[in-house]
N, C-alpha and C positions, 0 to 999 in steps of 0.2 A: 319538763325540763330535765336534762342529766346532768352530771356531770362530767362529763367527755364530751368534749364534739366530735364528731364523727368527721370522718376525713377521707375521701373518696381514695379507693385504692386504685392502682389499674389493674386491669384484667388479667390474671394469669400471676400475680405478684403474690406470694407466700409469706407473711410476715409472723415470725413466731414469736411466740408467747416469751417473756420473762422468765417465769418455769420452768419450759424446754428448754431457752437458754443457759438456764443454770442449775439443770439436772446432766445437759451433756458436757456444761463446766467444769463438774462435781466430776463425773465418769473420769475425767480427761484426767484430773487429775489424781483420783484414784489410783489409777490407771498407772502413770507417771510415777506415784510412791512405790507399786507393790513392784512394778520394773526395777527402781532401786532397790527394793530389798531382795531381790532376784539374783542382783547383782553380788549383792554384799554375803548372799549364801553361797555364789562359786567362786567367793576369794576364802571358804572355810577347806580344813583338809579333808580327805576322803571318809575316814574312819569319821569324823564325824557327818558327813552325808552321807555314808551309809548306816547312820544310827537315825536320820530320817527318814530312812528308806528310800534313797535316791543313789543315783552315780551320776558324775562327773558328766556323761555325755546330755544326760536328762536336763541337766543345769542349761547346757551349752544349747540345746535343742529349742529347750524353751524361749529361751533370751533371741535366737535369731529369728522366730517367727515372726511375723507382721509388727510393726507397734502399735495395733489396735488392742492387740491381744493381751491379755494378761498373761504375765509369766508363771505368776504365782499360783493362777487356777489350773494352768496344766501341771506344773509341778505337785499340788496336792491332787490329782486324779492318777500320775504316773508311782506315787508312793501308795496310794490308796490298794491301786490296781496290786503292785508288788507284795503288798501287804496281804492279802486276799490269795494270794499263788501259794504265800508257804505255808 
């Protein structure tokens, strides 16, 4: 005996896990916060983005990419990089 009944699928039907559904919930929204706070770094003035090692266009660059992307990961690999030249 289990406890589930089993419930016939059809053929070729992918039904996901609980899990996946709310690990790619969790991304999404992730995702969505660090976008705001992307946001809220190119309403700061320049003198302080470039005390994070960033300029004004990097801000701009990052935020129009896809909205899958994070804003925020390219923004810390574009200071990273900057940070490494001098």
């Amino acid at each position: 005996m289990t406890l589930f009944s089993r419930t016939p699928h059809r053929v070729g039907t992918i039904v996901p896990s609980p899990r996946v559904l709310l690990t790619a919930f969790l991304a999404i929204m992730r995702t969505l916060r660090n976008r705001r706070s992307a946001h809220q770094i190119a309403e700061m003035p320049d003198y302080l983005l470039s005390d994070l090692g960033l300029r004004r266009d990097d801000v701009h660059e990052a935020l129009n990419r896809g909205w899958r992307e994070d804003p925020t990961f390219q923004l810390a690999i574009k200071a990273s990089r900057r940070r490494r030249s001098l």
